[in-house]
Phi, psi and omega in degrees: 000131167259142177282156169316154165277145152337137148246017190052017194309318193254016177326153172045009201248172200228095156291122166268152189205112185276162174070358234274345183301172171048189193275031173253198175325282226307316190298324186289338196289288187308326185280313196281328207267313159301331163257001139269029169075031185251144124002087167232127155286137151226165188234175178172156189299308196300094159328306174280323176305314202309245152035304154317293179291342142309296157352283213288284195269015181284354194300319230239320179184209181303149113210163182230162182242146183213100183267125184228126177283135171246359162272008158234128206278355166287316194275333169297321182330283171317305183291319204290315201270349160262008195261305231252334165290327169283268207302317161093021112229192180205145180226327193235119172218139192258141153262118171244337168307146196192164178233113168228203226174169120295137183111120159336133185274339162317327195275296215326149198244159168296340151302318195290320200269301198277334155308330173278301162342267187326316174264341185286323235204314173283305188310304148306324112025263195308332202279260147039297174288324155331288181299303175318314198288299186305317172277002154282333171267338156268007180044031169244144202281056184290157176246121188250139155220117177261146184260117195260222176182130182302345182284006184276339173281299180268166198252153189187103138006093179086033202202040175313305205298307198269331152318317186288305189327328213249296154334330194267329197270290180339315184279314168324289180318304219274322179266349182289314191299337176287308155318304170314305211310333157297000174291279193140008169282142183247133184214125186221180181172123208260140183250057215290180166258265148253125185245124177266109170232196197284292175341311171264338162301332164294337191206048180227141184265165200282299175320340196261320174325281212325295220298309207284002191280306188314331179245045166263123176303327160314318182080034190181165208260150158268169194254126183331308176307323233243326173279298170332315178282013205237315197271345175302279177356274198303355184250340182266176162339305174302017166196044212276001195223030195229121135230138183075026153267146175239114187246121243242143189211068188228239183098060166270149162229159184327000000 
């Protein structure tokens, strides 16, 4: 598979992208978005990684770096407003951040469970509310699109924590957007499956790979770009009438 060419979908417009270090979504999010001509923040916890990953795409257009925690609302706070101090607005913020885990809820501990939580779900939250607040005080009609998960939906062995979270982000979405919707702001949200990057190959075992391949209608993982043109989709122009959707980018069977 190649990626699509350009269309200028995000000519002029200035994206924030939570999560954007290393090879996953975020990062794929931030590169697709430079190369439909928009303005990109992207943040991360990771300093170095952030940093790296700046590197990488500044080849492709604008972009600044902002390192952000997103379970604290001052450092979200902070990113809306050095993003909107570069740029002179923010038109777009993908929340990608997330946390997921292993463990049985028989094991799982209350550290395990408020931690995934706290960033999966709170983190967006917090992004969510931030971003609602900047465009009611710019007086522009902006777009959130937040990264759900297909376990928010389907049932999966050890992953209570992250499920309910990724179900909390589906639900966050669907009512934030009712809240907005007198902006003219729109808040959606892609719900990807197995997405293969360098990240989860560290820390998914090939068996688990296997299993999980097998219940891709494709018969293969999809690729960060391949979610990344679906949240571009949800940030342009092409979809000026789509809110409160969680759009499953999977192409799974039972």
């Amino acid at each position: 598979m190649q990626e699509p060419q350009p269309h200028g979908l995000l000519d002029g417009k200035t994206a924030v992208v939570t999560a954007a270090a290393g090879s996953g979504i975020g990062s794929a999010a931030a590169r697709r978005m430079l190369a439909e001509g928009a303005r990109v923040v992207i943040s991360d916890r990771h300093e170095r990684r952030l940093a790296e990953t700046r590197a990488e795409l500044a080849e492709l257009g604008e972009v600044v770096a902002v390192p952000c925690d997103v379970t604290d609302d001052e450092q979200v706070r902070d990113m809306l407003e050095t993003a909107t101090a570069e740029f002179g607005q923010v038109d777009v913020v993908v929340n990608n951040a997330g946390l997921g885990g292993t463990a049985s809820i028989l094991e799982m501990t209350d550290e395990q469970w408020s931690k995934v939580v706290d960033i999966t779900l709170g983190g967006t939250f917090r992004c969510t509310r931030a971003a609602t607040q900047l465009f009611q005080r710019q007086g522009n009609p902006g777009v959130i699109v937040n990264n759900a998960s297909v376990v928010g939906w389907r049932a999966q062995a050890g992953q209570a924590h992250y499920a309910a979270a990724k179900a909390g982000v589906m639900a966050l979405t669907r009512c934030a957007a009712m809240d907005a919707a007198h902006l003219g702001v729109r808040i959606n949200a892609v719900a990807p499956s197995l997405v293969m990057h360098d990240n989860l190959a560290k820390v998914t075992s090939e068996e688990m790979l296997s299993r999980l391949t097998e219940r891709e209608a494709f018969g293969r993982s999809a690729e960060p770009w391949e979610v990344a043109n679906v949240i571009v989709f949800l940030s342009s122009d092409y979809s000026t009438y789509l809110t409160g959707e969680v759009v499953s980018v999977s192409n799974q069977h039972p």
